[in-house]
N, C-alpha and C positions, 0 to 999 in steps of 0.2 A: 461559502457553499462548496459542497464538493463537487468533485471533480465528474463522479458517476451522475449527481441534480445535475450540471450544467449541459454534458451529454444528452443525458434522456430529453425527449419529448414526451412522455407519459405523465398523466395524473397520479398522486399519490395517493397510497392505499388508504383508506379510511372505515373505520366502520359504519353501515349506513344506518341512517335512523329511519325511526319507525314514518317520520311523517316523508322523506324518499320514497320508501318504499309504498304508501299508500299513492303519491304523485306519479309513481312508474306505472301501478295498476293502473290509475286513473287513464294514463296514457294508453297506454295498451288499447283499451277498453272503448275508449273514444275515438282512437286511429288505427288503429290493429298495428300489423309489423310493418311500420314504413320504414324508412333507414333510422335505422338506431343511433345515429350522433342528430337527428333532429326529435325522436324521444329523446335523448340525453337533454338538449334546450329545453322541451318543457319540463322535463324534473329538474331542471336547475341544478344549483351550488357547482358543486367541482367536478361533476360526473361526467366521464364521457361516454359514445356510445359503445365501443367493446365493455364499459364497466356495467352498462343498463343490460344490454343482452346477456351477460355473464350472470347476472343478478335475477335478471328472471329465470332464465334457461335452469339455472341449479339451486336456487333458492324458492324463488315466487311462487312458479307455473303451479297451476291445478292439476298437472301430470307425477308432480315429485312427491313423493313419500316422505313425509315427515313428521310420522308414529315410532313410537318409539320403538328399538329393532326388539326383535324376541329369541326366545331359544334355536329358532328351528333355521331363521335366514343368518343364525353367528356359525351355524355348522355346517351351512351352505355354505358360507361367505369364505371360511376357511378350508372346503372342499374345493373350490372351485379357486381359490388363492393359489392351494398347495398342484392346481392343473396349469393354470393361466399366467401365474405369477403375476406381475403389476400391473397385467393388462385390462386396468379398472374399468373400461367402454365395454368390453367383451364380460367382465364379470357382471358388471352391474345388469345390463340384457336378461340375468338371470331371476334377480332380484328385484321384482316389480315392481315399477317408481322408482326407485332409490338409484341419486346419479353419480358419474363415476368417482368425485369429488365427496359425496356420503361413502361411499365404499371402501376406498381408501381412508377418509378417517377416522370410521369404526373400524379395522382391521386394525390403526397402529393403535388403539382404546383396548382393544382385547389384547395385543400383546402387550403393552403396558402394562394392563391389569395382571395376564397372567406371570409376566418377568415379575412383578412385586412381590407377587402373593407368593411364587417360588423362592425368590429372594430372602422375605421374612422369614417360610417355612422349613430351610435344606442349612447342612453346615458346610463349612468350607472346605470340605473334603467331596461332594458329589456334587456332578453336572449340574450346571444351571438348566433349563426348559423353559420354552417359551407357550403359548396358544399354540402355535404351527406348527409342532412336534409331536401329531395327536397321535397317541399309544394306547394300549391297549384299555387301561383305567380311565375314567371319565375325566372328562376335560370341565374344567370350574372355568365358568364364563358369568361374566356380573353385565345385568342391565344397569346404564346409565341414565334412567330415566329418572329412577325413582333418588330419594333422600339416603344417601347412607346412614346416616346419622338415626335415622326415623324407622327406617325396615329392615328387614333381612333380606335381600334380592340375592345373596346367591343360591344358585340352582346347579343340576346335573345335567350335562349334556351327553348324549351317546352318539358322536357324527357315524361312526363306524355303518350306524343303523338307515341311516339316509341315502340311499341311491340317486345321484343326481344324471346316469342317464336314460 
């Protein structure tokens, strides 16, 4: 074992499964917010209760957005980046439902995508560009919803044209 397991008193990360996550509702539902290390007893296995509330809070809850993003909150998302920097609680406030833990990992999605697609596209002679360096030509932004393999999902985006205040 090493030496960081023997330190820690934490539960290790796991991913949760579907039938969790329906015993967490369940819970909720039938006790509302009592302390959350006794919702963690009744969803069982390994969970404790920072891991129940963390799971509901950004995941579960009936208040989170989890539709697939579209063109208009990727040019929000990175207007409001390029103000706020990583301060995902204050960005997300902007972007309805969606919590600061979504914000943040659609932000490094789009600059993945767009460092790729520049990557493929430029020779080794000119700047690389990321999503964040929105200039004056449209910024190619790809929903992650759909199939690539199956659709065309990219589109035009013009943040320039969005006023966020």
């Amino acid at each position: 074992m090493s030496e960081k397991k023997l330190r820690s008193n934490h539960t290790p990360k796991a991913k949760w499964s579907y039938k969790e996550d329906q015993r967490l509702i369940e819970a909720i539902k039938k006790y509302g917010f009592i302390k959350w290390n006794e919702i963690a007893k009744i969803v069982g296995g390994s969970r404790n209760g920072k891991q129940c509330r963390e799971r509901w809070r950004f995941a579960l809850s009936p208040d989170i957005n989890n539709s697939p993003w579209n063109a208009e909150e990727d040019a929000l998302l990175i207007k409001l980046y390029e103000k706020y920097g990583n301060k995902w609680s204050t960005i997300a406030r902007f972007l309805d439902g969606r919590s600061a833990i979504k914000v943040k990992n659609r932000l490094k999605t789009l600059t993945k995508n767009q460092s790729m697609d520049c990557d493929s596209n430029s020779n080794d002679e000119s700047p690389k560009t990321t999503a964040l360096q929105i200039q004056a030509d449209p910024l190619k932004i790809y929903d992650t919803a759909f199939d690539f393999n199956t659709f065309d999902t990219s589109y035009e985006v013009f943040p320039d044209n969005l006023n966020i205040e």
